[in-house]
N, C-alpha and C positions, 0 to 999 in steps of 0.2 A: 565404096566411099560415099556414094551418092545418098544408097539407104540410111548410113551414118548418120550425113547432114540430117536428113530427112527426119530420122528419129530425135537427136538432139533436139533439133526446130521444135516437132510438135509436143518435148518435153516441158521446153520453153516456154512455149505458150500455154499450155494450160497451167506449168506453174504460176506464170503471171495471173492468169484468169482466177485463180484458187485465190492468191493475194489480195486479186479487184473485189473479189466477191467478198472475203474476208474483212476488208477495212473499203469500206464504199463512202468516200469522204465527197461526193460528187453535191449533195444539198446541206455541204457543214455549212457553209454561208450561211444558210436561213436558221441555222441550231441556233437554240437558246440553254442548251445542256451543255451543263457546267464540264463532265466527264467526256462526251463526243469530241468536246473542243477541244480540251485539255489532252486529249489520244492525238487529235489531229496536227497537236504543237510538237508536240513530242516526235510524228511519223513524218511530217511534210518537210521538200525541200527547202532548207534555208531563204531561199528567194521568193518561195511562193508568195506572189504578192495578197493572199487569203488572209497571212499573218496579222498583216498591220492592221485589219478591221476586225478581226476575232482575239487576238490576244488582250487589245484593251476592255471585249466587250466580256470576256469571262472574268479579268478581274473582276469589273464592275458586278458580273453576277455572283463572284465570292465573297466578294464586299459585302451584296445587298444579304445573301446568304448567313452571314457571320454574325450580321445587324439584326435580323429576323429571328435566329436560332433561340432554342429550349437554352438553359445556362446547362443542363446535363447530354446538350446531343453529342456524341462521341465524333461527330464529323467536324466538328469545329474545328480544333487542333491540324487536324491534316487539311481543310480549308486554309487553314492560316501558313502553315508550313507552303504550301501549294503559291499561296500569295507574294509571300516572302522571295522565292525562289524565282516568281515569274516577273519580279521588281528588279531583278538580279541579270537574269538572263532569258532566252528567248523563251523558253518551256521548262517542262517543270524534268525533263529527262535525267535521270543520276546515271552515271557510269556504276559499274561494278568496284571501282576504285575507292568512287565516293561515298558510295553508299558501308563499303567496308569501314572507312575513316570515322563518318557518323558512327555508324556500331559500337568503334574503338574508343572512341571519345567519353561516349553514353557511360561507358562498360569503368572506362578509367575514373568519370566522376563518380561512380556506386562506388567502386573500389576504396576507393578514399574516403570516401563520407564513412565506409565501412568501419574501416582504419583509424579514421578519427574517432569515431565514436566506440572503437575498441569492443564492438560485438556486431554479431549479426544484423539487417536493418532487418531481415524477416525473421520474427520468431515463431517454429515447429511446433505446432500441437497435433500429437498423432492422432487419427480419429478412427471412431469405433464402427463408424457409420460406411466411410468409403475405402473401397478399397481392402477390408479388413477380413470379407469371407469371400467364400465361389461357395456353390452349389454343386454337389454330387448330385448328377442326375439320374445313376444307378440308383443311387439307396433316398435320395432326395430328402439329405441331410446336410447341414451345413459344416463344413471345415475350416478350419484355421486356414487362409492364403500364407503362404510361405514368402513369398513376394513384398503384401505388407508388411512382415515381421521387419525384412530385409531392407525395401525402402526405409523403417521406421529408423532400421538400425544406421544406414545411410545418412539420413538426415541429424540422427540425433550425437554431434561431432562437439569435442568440448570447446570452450574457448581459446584454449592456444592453439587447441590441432585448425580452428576455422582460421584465423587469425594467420597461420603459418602457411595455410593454402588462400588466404587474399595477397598473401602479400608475393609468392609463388604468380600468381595469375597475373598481378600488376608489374612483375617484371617480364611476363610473357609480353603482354602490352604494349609499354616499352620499348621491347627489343626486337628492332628494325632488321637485325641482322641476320640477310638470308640464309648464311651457315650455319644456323640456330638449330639444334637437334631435335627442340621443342614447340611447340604454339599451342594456341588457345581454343578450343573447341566450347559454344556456347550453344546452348538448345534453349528452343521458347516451347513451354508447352500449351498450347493455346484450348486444352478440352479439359473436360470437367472432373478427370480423373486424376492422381496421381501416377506415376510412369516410372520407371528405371530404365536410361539409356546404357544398352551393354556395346561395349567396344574392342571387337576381337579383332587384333593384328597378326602376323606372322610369330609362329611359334606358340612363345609362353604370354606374349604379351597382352593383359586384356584389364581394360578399365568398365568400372560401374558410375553412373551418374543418377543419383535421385533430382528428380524436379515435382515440385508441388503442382496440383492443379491453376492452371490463369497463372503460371510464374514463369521462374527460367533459373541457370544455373549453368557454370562454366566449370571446363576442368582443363588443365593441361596436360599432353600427352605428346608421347614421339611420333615426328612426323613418320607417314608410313602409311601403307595399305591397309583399311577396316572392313570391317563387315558391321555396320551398327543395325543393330535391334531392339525393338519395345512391342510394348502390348500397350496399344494404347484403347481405355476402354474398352476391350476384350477383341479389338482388330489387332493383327501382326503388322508392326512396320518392320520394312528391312532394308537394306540399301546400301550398296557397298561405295565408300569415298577414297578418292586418293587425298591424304591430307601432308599437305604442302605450304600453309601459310593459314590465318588464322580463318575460321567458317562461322556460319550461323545455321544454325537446322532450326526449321519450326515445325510442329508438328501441330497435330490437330485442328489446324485451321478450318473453319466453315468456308 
């Protein structure tokens, strides 16, 4: 029993120690880093009296940040998001809840602008450039990808068949109701290639997803066990989900 204790304790502690070492918030005080601080709101005890002199001085440095910035710096936007949230509440922390809700919201205005505008907001032009050949390294000849054919074919969906799957996806949306057979599966793909997300369930069940390169793209499917896979820019993704309520996959992120 003894050796038990003994071994739990020094589990313990060196977990702790992994943790200390990992997030060392011991001189945030003296930060003037916008991100240190912004970690440390997000990590620290509610009470920690650090709050109240670090939380007004990171606005101030988001502020001064937002005043300063390029009108093209991509960090603005999430600086000001960041600002907004920290006007709001203590840190800029999202639950899993919330951050689903935002997604839905996003997803339900595209939908609609969609809808209203009675066609796609992205319009497909296949290219000859990416995506279109591989290379035969045996004969070191070029071949047709079977893939692009496939994405092209994918993408290129007429207007009522697109139309009858936006409006398919905004009832996924929608519908709150955990007995639901169906939900909504959206992928971003964040890398410079075009991708096909394949989605094999049990049995016969299996969905394809085209996404353009820098885009995203949703599709609804039965809840259930997947195996999803892509080639992204000549890597293999693979990753098995249990899908139960509506998800987001990003791929290719730097």
């Amino acid at each position: 029993m003894k050796k038990i204790l003994l071994l739990l304790g020094s589990v313990l502690f060196f977990s702790l120690s992994a943790q200390k070492k990992g997030k060392d918030y011991s001189d945030v005080i003296k930060s003037k880093n916008i991100y240190e601080i912004n970690a440390f709101l997000r990590d620290a005890h509610p009470d920690d009296p650090r709050r109240s002199v670090l939380k007004p001085r990171v606005m101030e440095l988001m502020t001064e940040y937002i005043k300063n910035a390029h009108p093209a710096d991509q960090k603005v936007k999430d600086m000001q998001e960041m600002l907004a949230l920290l006007r709001r509440r203590p840190s800029t922390k999202i639950s899993f809840d919330e951050m689903n809700a935002i997604i839905k919201q996003k997803q339900i205005a595209k939908y609609k602008a969609e809808l209203a505008a009675k066609q796609s907001t992205t319009v497909y032009t296949p290219s000859t450039a990416q995506n279109t050949f591989v290379v035969n390294t045996a004969s070191n000849a070029a071949i047709p990808n079977a893939e692009a054919e496939e994405f092209n074919m994918l993408m290129a969906v007429s207007p009522i068949e697109h139309q009858n799957r936006t409006v398919k996806i905004l009832n996924s949306l929608f519908d709150n109701d955990p007995n639901a057979k169906e939900c909504i599966v959206m992928i971003q793909n964040k890398s410079d290639c075009n991708i096909i997300m394949r989605m094999e369930g049990v049995g016969t069940i299996k969905y394809r997803l085209a996404i353009p390169a820098q885009g995203e793209n949703s599709i609804v499917i039965e809840k259930g066990q997947y195996l999803f896979s892509s080639m992204v820019c000549g890597a293999q993704y693979a990753s098995q989900k249990t899908i139960q309520r509506p998800i987001m996959v990003a791929l290719g992120s730097k």
